[in-house]
FINU-777237 format. One line per 10 residues: number of its first residue (from 1); their letters; for each residue x, y, z of C-alpha. Coordinates in steps of 0.1 Angstrom, whole numbers, always signed. Layout:
N
NUM) A) X/Y/Z; ...
END
This chain:
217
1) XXXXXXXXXX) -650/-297/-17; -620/-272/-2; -603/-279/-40; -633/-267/-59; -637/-235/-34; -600/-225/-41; -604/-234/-76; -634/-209/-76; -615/-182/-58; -585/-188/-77
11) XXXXXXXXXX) -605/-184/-110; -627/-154/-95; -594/-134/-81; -577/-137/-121; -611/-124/-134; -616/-98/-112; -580/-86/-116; -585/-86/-151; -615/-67/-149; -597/-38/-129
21) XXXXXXXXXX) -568/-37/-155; -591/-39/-186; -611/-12/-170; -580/+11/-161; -573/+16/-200; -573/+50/-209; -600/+44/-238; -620/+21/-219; -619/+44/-186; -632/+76/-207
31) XXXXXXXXXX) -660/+53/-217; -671/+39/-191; -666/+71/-176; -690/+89/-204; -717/+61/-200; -719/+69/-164; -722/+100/-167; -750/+103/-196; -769/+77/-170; -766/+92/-142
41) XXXXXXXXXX) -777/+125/-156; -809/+109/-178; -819/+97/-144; -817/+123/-126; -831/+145/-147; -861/+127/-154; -864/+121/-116; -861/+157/-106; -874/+178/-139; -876/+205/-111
51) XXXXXXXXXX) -838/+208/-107; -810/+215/-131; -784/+188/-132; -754/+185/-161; -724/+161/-150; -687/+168/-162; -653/+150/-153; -638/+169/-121; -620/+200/-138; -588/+195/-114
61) XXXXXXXXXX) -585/+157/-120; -572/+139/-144; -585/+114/-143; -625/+108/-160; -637/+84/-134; -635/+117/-107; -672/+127/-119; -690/+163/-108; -730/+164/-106; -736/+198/-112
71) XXXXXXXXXX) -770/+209/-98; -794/+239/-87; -828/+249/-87; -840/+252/-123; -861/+282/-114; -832/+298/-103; -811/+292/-136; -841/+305/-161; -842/+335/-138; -802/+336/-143
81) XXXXXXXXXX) -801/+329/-183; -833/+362/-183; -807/+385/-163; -779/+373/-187; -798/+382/-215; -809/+416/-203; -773/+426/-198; -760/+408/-226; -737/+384/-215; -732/+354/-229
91) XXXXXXXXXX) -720/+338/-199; -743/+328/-167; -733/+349/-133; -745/+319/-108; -723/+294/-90; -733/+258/-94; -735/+236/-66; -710/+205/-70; -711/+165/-57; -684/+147/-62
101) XXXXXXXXXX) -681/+108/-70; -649/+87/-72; -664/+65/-95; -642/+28/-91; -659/+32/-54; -692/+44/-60; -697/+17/-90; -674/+8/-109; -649/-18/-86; -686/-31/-69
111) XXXXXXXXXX) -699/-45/-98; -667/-57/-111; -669/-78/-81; -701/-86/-90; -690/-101/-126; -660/-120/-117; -680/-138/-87; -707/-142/-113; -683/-154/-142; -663/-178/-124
121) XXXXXXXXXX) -690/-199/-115; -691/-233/-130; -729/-230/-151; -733/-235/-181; -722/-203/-208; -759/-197/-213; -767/-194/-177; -738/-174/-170; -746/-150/-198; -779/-148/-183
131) XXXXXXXXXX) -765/-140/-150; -742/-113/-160; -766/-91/-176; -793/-96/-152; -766/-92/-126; -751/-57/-146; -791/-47/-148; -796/-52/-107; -770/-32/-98; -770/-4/-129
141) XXXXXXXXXX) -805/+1/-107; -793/-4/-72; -768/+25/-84; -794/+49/-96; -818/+44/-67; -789/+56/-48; -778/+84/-68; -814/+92/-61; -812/+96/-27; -780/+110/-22
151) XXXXXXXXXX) -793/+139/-48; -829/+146/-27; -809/+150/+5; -789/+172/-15; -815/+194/-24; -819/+196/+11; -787/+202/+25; -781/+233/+4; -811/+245/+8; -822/+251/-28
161) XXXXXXXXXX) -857/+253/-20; -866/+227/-52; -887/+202/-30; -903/+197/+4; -901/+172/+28; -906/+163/+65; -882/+165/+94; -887/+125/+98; -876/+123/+58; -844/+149/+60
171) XXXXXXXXXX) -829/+133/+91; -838/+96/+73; -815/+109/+46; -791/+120/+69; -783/+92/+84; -784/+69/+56; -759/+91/+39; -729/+66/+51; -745/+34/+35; -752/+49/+1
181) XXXXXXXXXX) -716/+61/+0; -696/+37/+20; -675/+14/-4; -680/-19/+23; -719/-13/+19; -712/-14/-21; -692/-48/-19; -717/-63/+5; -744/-57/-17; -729/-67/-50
191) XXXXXXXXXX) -724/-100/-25; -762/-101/-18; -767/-96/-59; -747/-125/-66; -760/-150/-41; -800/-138/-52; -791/-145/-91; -770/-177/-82; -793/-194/-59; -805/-231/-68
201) XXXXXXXXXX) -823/-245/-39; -809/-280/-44; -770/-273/-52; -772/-248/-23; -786/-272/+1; -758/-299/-11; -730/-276/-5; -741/-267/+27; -746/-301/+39; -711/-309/+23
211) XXXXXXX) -698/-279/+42; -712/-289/+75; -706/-326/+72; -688/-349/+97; -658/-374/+85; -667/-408/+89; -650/-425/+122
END
C-alpha cells in the first residue's frame, strides 16, 4: 500500500510540475491569460448588465497573468460618453475603478493541482478523461461564483451606487472576502473537487481499511 501512495505522489508531483512549466510558456501564458479574461468578463457582464466591466492585463506588469477588472456604474459611463460628446472629446474624463488578480493564485496553480491529482490516478484513460473535464468544468464554475462575489462586494465597497443590499449581506461579504481570495482556501477546494469526482464507494472503503489495518501477530 505505502509503494503505490509514493508511486501516486511521485507520478502526481512530475505532472503537476509539468503543468506549471507548460503553463509558464510565453504563448501558452498569454492564452490562458486571454481565455481568463474573456470569461471572466462574459460572466460578469451578464451577471451585472447594470455595471460596466472590461478586463485588461495590468498596464505596469509584464507579465499577462497580472489581470485588471475594470468596473463602474454603467449609468455613470453613458452619462460620461454624453458629456464627451458635447465637448467633443474623443477620450472619456472618468477614472475607472481597478481589482486586481494574480492569476496562478486565484486559478490558475488551484486547478493545476486539480489535474495532476486527477491525471495521476490509476483509472482507466476514459475515466480519467471524464474526470478532467468534469473536474476543469467544477472549478471553471467554483471560479466564477467567486469572481461573483468578490465583484458585488465591490460594488459595495466603492460605493458606486449600482445595487442594494442589506447590512447582514455587506458585512457577509466582508468577511468572506479572505476565503474567496486566500490561495490555501483555493488548494483545499480543488482537494474537495478531486475526492467528489474520484470517489468509488468500494475502492474507497478498501483503502481505508487497508490504511487502518493491523499486521498479523
Amino acid at each position: 500500500m505505502m509503494k503505490k501512495l509514493l508511486t501516486y505522489f511521485g507520478l502526481f508531483c512530475l505532472i503537476y510540475f509539468l503543468l506549471v512549466f507548460f503553463f509558464n510558456l510565453a504563448p501558452v501564458r498569454e492564452g490562458s491569460a486571454a481565455f481568463f479574461r474573456k470569461n471572466a468578463e462574459a460572466t460578469l457582464t451578464t451577471l451585472y448588465p447594470s455595471a460596466f466591466i472590461v478586463t485588461r492585463q495590468h498596464p505596469d506588469e509584464e507579465s499577462p497573468y497580472e489581470i485588471q477588472l475594470l468596473y463602474e456604474n454603467d449609468a455613470t459611463m453613458e452619462e460620461a460618453k454624453r458629456q464627451a460628446k458635447i465637448n467633443g472629446q474623443s477620450n472619456l474624463d472618468i477614472e475607472l475603478q481597478a481589482y486586481r488578480l494574480h492569476l496562478p493564485a486565484f486559478f490558475l496553480y488551484p486547478l493545476l493541482f486539480l489535474l495532476a491529482l486527477i491525471a495521476a490516478n490509476p483509472i482507466p484513460l476514459k475515466k480519467k478523461l471524464w474526470n478532467l473535464f468534469l473536474g476543469l468544468l467544477i472549478f471553471l464554475l467554483y471560479t466564477n461564483i467567486r469572481l461573483a462575489f468578490i465583484m458585488y462586494h465591490q460594488f459595495f465597497a466603492k460605493n458606486l451606487g449600482i445595487y442594494k443590499a442589506s447590512d447582514f449581506t455587506i458585512n457577509l461579504l466582508d468577511n468572506a472576502q479572505f476565503f474567496l481570495t486566500n490561495i490555501t482556501a483555493n488548494f483545499i477546494v480543488a482537494s474537495l473537487v478531486w475526492v467528489i469526482i474520484s470517489f468509488d464507494k468500494d475502492k474507497w472503503q478498501n483503502f481505508v481499511e487497508k490504511l487502518v489495518e493491523q499486521p498479523a501477530k
